[in-house]
N, C-alpha and C positions, 0 to 999 in steps of 0.2 A: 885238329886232325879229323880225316874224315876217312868213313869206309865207304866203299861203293859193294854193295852187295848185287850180284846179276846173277840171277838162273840162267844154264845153259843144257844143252841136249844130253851131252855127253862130254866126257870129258875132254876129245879130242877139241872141240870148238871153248870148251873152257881155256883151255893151255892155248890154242888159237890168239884169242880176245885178249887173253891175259900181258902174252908174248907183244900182239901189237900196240898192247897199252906200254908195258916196258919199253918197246923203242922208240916212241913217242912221245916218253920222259914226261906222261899223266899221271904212271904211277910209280911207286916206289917199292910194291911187294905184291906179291899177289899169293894166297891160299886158296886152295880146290880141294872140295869135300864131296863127298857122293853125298845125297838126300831124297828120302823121296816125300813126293809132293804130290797133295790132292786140292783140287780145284775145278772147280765149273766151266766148261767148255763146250760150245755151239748145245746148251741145253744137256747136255751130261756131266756127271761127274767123272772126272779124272782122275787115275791113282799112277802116278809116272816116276820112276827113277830119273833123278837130273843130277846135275855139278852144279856145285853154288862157288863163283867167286867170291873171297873177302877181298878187295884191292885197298891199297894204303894210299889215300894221296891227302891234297891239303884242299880246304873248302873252298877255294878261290879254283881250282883245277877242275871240279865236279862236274861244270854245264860242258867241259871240254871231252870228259871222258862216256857222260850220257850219249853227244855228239857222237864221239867215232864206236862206239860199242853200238848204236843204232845203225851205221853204217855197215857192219859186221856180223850182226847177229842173227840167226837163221830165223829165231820167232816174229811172226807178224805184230808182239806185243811182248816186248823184249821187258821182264822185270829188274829194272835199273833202280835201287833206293839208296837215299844217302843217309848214313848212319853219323851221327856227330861223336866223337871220342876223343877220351885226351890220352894221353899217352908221356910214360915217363919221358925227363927233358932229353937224355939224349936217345932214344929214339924216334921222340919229334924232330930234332935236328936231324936225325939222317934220314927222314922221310923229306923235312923240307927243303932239304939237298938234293935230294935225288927226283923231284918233279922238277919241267919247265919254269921257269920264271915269266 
């Protein structure tokens, strides 16, 4: 199993991303957490409130869903990571159900 972790603006384009990932059958869950985040930007540092997706899919799916969440997401340098995890047997079956083949 894989997670696909992405920072987004707010939470409306988290639920946005998330949503287009569900019907696109990339991923099979998605959680939205508020966080804030600091980081270097054009030479300053940054202290931002953002939404962090967790999305559930399978590691064979991951180049698919970096793919369309680059095509969607408002940042110029969209944080897309893939996190490796295992996950009890049967909620790995229903994850690897419910992604694309």
């Amino acid at each position: 199993m894989t997670i696909a972790y992405i920072t987004c603006k707010d939470e409306k384009e988290a639920v946005k991303i998330s949503k287009h990932l569900l019907e696109k059958k990339l991923i099979a869950c998605s959680n939205i957490h508020p966080i804030r985040s600091l980081y270097n930007w054009k030479g300053k540092v940054q202290d931002e409130k953002e939404f962090v997706i967790m999305a559930k899919t399978t590691e064979e799916m991951f180049e698919k869903v970096k793919e369309e969440v680059e095509k969607v997401h408002s940042y110029d340098i969209p944080c897309i990571l893939k996190i490796d995890a295992e996950a009890n047997d049967s909620y790995g079956k229903w994850v690897n159900a419910q992604v694309q083949k």
